[in-house]
Residue frames as a rotation matrix with the C-alpha (Angstrom) as fourth column:
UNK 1
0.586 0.811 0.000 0.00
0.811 -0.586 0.000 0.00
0.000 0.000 -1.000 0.00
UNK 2
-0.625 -0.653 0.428 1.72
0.705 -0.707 -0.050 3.51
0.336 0.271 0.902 -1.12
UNK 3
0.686 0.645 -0.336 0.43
0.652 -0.750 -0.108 6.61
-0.322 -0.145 -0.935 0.17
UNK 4
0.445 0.028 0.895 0.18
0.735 -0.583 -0.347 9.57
0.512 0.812 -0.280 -1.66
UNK 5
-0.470 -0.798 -0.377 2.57
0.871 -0.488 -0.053 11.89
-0.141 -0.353 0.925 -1.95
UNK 6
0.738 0.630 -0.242 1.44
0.489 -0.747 -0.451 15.73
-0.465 0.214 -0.859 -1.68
UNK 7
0.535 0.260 0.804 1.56
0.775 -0.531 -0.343 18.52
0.338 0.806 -0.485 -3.90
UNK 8
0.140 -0.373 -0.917 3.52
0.883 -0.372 0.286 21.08
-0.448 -0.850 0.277 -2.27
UNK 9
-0.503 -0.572 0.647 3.97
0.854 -0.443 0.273 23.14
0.131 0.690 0.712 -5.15
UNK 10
-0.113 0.882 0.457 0.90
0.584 -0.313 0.749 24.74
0.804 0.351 -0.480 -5.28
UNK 11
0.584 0.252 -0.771 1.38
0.807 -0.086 0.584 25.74
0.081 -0.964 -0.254 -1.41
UNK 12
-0.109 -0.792 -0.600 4.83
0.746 -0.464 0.477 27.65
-0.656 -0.396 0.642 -1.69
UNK 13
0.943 0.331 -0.035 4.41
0.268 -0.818 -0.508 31.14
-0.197 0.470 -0.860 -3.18
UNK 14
0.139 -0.914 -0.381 7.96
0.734 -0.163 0.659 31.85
-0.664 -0.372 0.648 -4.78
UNK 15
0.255 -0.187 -0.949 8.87
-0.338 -0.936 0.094 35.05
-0.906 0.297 -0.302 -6.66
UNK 16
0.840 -0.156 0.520 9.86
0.395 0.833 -0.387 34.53
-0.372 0.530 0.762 -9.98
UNK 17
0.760 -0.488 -0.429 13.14
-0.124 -0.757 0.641 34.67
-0.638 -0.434 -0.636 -11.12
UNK 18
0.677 -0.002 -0.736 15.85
-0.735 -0.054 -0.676 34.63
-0.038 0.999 -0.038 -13.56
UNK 19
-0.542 -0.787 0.294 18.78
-0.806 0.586 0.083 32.54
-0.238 -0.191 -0.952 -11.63
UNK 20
0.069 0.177 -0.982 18.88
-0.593 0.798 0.102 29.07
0.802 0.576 0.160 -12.98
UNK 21
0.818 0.538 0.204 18.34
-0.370 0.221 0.902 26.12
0.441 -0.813 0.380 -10.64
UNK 22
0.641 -0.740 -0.202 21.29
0.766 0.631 0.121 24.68
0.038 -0.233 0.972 -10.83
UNK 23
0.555 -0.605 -0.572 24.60
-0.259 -0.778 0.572 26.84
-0.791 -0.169 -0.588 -9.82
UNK 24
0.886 -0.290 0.362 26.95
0.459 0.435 -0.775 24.91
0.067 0.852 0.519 -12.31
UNK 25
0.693 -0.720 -0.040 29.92
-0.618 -0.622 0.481 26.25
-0.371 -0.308 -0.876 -10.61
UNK 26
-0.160 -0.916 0.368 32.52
0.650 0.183 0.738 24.05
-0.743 0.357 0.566 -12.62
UNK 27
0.214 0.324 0.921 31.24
0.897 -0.439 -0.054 25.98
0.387 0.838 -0.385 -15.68
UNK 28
0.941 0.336 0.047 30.62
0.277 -0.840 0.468 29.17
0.197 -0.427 -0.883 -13.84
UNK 29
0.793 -0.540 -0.283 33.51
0.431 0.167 0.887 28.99
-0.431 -0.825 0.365 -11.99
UNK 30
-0.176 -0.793 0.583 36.13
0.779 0.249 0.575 29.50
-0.602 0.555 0.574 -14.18
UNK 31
0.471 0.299 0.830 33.92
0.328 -0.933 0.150 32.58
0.819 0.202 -0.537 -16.51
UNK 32
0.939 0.258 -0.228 34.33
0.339 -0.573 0.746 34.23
0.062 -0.778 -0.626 -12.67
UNK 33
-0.049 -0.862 -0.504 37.84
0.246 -0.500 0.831 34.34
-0.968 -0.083 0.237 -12.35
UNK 34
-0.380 -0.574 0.726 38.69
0.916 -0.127 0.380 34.82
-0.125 0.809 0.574 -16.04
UNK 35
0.649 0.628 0.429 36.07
0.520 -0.779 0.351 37.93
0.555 -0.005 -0.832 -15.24
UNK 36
0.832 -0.299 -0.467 38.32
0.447 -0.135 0.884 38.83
-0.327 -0.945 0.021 -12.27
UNK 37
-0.064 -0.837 -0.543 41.56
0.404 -0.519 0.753 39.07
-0.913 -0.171 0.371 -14.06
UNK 38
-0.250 -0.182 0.951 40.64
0.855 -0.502 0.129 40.73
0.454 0.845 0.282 -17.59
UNK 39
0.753 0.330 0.570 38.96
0.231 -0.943 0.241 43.29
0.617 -0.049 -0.786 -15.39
UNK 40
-0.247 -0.939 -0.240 41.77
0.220 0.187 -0.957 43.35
0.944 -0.290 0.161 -13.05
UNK 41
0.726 0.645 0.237 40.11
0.177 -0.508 0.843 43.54
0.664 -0.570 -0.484 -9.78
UNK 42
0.672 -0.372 -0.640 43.00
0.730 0.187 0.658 43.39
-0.125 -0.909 0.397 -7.80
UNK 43
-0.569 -0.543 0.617 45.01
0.694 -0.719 0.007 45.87
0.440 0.433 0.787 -10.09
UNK 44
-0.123 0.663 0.739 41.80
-0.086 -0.749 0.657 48.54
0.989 0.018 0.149 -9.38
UNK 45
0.810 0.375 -0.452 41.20
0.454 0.087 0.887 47.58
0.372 -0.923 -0.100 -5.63
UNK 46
0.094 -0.777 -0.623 44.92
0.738 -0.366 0.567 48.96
-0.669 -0.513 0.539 -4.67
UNK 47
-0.550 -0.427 0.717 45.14
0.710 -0.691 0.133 51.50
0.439 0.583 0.684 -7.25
UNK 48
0.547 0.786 0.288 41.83
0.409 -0.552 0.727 52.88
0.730 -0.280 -0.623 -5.66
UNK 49
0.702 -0.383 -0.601 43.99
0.653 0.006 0.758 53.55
-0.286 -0.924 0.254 -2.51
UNK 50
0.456 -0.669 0.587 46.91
0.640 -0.212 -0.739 55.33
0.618 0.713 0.331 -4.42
UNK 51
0.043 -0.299 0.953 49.17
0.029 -0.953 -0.300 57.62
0.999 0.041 -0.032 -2.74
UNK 52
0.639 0.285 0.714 48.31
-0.698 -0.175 0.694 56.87
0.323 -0.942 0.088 0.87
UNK 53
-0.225 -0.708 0.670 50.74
-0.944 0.329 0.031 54.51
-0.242 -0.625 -0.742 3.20
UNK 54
0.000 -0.099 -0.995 51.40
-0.654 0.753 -0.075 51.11
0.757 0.651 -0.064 1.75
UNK 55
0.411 -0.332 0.849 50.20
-0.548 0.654 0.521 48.00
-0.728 -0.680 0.087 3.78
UNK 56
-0.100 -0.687 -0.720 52.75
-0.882 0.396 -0.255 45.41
0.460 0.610 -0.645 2.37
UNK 57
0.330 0.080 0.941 52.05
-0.597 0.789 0.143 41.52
-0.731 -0.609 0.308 3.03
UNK 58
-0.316 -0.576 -0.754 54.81
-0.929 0.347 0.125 39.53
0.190 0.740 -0.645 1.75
UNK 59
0.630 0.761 0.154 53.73
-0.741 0.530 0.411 35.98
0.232 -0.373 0.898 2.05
UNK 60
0.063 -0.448 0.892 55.00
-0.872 0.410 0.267 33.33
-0.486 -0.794 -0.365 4.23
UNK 61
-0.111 0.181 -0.977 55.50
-0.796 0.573 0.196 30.52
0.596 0.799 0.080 1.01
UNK 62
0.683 0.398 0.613 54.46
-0.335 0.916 -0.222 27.16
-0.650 -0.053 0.758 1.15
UNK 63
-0.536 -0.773 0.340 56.95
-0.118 0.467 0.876 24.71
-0.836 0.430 -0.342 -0.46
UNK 64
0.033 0.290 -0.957 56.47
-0.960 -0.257 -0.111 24.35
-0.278 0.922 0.270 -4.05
UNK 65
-0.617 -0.575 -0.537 56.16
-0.756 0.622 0.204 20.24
0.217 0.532 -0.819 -4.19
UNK 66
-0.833 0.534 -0.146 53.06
0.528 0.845 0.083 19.50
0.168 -0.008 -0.986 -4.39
UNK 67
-0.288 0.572 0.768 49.09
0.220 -0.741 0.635 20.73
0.932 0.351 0.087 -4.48
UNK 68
-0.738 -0.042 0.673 48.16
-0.556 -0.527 -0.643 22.69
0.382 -0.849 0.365 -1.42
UNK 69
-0.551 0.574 -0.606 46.05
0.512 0.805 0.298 21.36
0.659 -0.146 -0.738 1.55
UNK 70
0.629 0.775 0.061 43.50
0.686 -0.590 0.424 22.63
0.365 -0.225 -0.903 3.95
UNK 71
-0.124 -0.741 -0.660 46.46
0.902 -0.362 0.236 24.44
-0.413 -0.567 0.713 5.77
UNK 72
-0.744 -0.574 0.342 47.30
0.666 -0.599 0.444 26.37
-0.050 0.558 0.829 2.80
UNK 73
-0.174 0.852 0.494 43.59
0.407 -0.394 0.824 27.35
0.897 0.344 -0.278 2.05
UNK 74
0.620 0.710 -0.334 43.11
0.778 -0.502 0.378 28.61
0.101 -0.494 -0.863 5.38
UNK 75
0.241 -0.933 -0.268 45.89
0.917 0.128 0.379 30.58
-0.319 -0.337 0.886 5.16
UNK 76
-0.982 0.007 0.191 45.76
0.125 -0.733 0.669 32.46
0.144 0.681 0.718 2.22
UNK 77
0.389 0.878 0.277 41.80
0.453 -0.445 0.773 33.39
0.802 -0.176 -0.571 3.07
UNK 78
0.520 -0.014 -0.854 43.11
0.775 -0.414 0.478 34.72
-0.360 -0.910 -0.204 5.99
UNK 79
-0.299 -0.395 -0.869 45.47
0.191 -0.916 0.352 37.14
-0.935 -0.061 0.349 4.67
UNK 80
-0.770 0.264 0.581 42.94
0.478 -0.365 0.799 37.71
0.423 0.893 0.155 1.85
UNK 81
0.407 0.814 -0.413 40.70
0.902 -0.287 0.323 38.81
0.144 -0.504 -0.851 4.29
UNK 82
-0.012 -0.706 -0.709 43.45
0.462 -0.632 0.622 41.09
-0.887 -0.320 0.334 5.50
UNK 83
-0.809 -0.586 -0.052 44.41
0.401 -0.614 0.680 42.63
-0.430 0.529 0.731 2.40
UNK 84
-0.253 0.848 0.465 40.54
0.807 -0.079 0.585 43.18
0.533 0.524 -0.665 1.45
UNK 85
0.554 0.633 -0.540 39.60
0.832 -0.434 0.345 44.66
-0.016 -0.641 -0.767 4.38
UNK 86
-0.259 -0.794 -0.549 42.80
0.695 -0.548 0.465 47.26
-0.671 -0.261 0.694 4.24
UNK 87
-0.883 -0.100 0.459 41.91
0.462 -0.361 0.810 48.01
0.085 0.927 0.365 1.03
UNK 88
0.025 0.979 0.200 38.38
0.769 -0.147 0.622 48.84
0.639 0.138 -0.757 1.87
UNK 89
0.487 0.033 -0.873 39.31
0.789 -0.446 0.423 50.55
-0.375 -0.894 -0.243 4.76
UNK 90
0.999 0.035 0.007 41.17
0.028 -0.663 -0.748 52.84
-0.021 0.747 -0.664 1.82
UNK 91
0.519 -0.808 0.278 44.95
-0.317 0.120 0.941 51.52
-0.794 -0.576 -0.194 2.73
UNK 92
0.179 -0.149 -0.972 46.84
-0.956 0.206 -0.208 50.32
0.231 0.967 -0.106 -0.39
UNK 93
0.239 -0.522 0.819 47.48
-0.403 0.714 0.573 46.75
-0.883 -0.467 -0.040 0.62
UNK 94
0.184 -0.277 -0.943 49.51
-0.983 -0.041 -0.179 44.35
0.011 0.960 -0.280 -1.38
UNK 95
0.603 0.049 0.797 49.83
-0.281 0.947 0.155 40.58
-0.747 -0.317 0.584 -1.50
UNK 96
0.152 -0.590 -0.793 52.93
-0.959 0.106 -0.263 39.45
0.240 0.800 -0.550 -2.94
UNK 97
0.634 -0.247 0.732 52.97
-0.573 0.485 0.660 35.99
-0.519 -0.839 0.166 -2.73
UNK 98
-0.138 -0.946 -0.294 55.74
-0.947 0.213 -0.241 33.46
0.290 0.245 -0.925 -2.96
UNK 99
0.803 0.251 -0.540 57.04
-0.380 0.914 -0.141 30.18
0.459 0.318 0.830 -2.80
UNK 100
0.393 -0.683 0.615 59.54
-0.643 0.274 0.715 28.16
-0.657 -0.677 -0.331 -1.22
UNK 101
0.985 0.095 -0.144 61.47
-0.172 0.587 -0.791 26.46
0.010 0.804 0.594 -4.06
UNK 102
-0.110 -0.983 -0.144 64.35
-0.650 0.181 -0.738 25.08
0.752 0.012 -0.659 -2.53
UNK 103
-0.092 -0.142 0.986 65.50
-0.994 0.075 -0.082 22.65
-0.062 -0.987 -0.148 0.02
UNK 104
-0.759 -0.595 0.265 64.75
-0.585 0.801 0.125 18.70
-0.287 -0.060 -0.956 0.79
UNK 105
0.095 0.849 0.521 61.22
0.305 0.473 -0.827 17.93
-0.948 0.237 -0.214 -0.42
UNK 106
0.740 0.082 -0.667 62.17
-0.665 -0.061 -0.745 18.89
-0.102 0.995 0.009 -4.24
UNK 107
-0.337 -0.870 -0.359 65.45
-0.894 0.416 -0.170 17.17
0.297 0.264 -0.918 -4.02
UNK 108
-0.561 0.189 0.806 63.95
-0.364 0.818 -0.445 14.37
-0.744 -0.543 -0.390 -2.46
UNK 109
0.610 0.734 0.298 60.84
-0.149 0.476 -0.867 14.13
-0.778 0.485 0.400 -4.83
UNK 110
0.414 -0.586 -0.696 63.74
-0.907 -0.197 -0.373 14.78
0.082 0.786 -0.613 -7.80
UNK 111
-0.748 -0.622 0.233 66.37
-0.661 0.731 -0.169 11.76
-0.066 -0.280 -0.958 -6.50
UNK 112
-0.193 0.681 0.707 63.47
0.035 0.724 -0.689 9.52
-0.981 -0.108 -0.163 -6.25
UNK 113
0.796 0.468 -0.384 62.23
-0.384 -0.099 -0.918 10.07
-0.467 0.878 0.101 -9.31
UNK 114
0.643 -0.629 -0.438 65.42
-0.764 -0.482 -0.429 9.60
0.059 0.610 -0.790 -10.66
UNK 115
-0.746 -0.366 0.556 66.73
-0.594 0.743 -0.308 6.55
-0.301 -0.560 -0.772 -8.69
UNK 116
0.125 0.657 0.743 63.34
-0.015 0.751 -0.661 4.93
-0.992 0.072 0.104 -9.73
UNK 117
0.951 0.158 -0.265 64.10
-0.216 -0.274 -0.937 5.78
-0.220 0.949 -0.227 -12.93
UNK 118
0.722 -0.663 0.196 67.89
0.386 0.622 0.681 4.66
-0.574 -0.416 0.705 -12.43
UNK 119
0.655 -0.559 0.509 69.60
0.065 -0.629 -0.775 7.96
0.753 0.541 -0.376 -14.26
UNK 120
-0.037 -0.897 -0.441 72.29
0.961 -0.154 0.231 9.37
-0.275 -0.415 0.867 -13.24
UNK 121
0.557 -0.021 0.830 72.67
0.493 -0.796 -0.351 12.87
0.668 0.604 -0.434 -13.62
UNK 122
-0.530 -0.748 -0.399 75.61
0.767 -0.222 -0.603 15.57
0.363 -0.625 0.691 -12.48
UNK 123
-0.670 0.280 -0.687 74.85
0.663 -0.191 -0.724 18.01
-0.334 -0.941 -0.058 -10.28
UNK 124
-0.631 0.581 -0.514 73.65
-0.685 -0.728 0.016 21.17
-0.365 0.362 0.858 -12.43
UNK 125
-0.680 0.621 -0.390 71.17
-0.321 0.225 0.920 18.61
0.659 0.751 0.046 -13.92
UNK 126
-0.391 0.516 -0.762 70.12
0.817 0.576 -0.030 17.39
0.424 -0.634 -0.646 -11.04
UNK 127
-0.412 0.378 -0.829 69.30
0.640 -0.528 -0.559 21.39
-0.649 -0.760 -0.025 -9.87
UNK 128
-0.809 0.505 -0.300 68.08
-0.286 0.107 0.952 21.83
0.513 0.856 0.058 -13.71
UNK 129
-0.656 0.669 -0.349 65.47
-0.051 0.421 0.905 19.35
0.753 0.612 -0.242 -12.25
UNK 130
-0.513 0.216 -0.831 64.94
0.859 0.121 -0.498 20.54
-0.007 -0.969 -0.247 -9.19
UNK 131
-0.801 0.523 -0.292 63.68
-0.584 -0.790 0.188 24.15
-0.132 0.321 0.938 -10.82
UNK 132
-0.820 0.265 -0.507 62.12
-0.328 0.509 0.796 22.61
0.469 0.819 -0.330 -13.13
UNK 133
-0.496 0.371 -0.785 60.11
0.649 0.759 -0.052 20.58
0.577 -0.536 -0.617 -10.55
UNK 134
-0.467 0.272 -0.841 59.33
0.639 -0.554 -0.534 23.60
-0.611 -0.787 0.085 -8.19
UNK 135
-0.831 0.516 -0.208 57.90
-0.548 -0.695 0.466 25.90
0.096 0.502 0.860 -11.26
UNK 136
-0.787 0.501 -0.359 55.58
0.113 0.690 0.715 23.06
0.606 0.522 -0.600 -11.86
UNK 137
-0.173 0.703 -0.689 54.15
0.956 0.287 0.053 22.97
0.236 -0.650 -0.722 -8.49
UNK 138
-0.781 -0.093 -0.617 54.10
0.294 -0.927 -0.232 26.80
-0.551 -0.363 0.752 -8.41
UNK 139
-0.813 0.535 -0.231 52.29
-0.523 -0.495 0.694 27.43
0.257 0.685 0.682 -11.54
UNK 140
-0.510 0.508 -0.694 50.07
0.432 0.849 0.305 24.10
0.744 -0.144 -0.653 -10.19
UNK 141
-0.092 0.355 -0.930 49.24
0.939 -0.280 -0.199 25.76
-0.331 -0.892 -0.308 -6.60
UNK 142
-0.669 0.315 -0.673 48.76
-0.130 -0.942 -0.311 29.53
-0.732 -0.120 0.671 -7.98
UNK 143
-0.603 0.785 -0.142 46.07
-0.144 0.067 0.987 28.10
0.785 0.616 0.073 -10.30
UNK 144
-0.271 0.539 -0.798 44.53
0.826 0.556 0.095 26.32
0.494 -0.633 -0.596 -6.94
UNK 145
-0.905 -0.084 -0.417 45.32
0.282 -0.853 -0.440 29.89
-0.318 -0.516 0.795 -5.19
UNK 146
-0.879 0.389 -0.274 43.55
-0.475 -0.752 0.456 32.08
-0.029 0.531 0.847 -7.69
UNK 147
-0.537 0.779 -0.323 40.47
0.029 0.400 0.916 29.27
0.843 0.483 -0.237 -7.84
UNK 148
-0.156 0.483 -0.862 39.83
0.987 0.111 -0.116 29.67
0.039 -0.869 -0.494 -3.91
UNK 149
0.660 0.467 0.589 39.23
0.589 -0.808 -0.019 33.39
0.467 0.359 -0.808 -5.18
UNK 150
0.202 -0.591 -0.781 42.39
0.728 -0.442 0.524 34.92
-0.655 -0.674 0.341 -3.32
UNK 151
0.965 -0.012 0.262 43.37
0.155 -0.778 -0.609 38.19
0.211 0.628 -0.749 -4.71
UNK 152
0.565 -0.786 -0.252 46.89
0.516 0.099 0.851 38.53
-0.644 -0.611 0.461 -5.13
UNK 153
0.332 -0.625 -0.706 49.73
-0.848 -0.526 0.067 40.27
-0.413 0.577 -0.705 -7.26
UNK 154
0.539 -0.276 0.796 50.04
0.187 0.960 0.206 36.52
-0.821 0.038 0.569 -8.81
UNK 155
0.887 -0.342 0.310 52.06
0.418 0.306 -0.855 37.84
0.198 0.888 0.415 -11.74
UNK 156
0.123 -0.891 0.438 55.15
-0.517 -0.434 -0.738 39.36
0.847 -0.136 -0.514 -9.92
UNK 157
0.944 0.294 -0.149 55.38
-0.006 0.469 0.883 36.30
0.329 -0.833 0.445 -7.10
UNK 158
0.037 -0.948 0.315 58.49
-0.971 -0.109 -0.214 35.72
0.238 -0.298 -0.925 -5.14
UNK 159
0.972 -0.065 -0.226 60.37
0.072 0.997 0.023 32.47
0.224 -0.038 0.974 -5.34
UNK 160
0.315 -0.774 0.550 63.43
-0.853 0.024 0.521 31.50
-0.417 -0.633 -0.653 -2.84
């Protein structure tokens, strides 16, 4: 025995509107930022400020070897909050961020790679492929950056 399901439609009075039902934020997504940087919002949010005392927030990098994790994301929302709010508040702020692209987690992922792969290589190749290896995960994690909507200076980053 099934009992009937009600109507409900007929009950809820909703405005009509134009937003579609679905968000479709992979679609969407992606229009938004590419909106973001042709208009340059982040160029126009600190220019608005011009002329007045510079807040400056260099950023504490994350290592460049590998994609970021909740750490990172709360991170950089935090000091995107910061630099918004300065900026609103009419302060120039700036967000340069950066990268860590040195040290024992590239060489490490590099040598491995390499040992599994059973090359040899002399040293300048081996720090050839240790760049090499850290751009990747830079250009990799300032796509992730820029997709959690941070606003940054993402074309003049700093990289140690």
């Amino acid at each position: 025995m099934s009992v009937p399901v009600p109507d409900y439609k007929s009950t809820v009075r909703l405005p009509l509107t134009d937003f579609p039902m679905k968000g479709n934020l992979p679609i969407k997504e992606p229009e938004i930022l590419k909106q973001w940087d042709d208009k340059q919002i982040y160029q126009k949010m600190v220019a608005r400020n011009k002329g007045k005392k510079p807040f400056v927030f260099p950023d504490g990098p994350p290592y460049a070897n590998g994609s970021i994790h909740l750490g990172h994301a709360l991170n950089k929302n935090l000091k995107d909050i910061i630099i918004k709010y300065k900026n609103m508040k009419g302060q120039p702020a700036v967000f340069i961020p950066g990268w860590d692209c040195h040290g024992l987690p590239i060489e490490h992922k590099v040598l491995k790679d390499l040992t599994a792969k059973k090359l040899v290589k002399t040293d300048q190749e081996i720090l050839a492929l240790c760049r090499a290896e850290a751009q990747t995960w830079v250009d990799h994690q300032r796509v992730q950056f820029k997709r959690l909507g941070i606003l940054a200076d993402w074309q003049n980053p700093y990289l140690t």
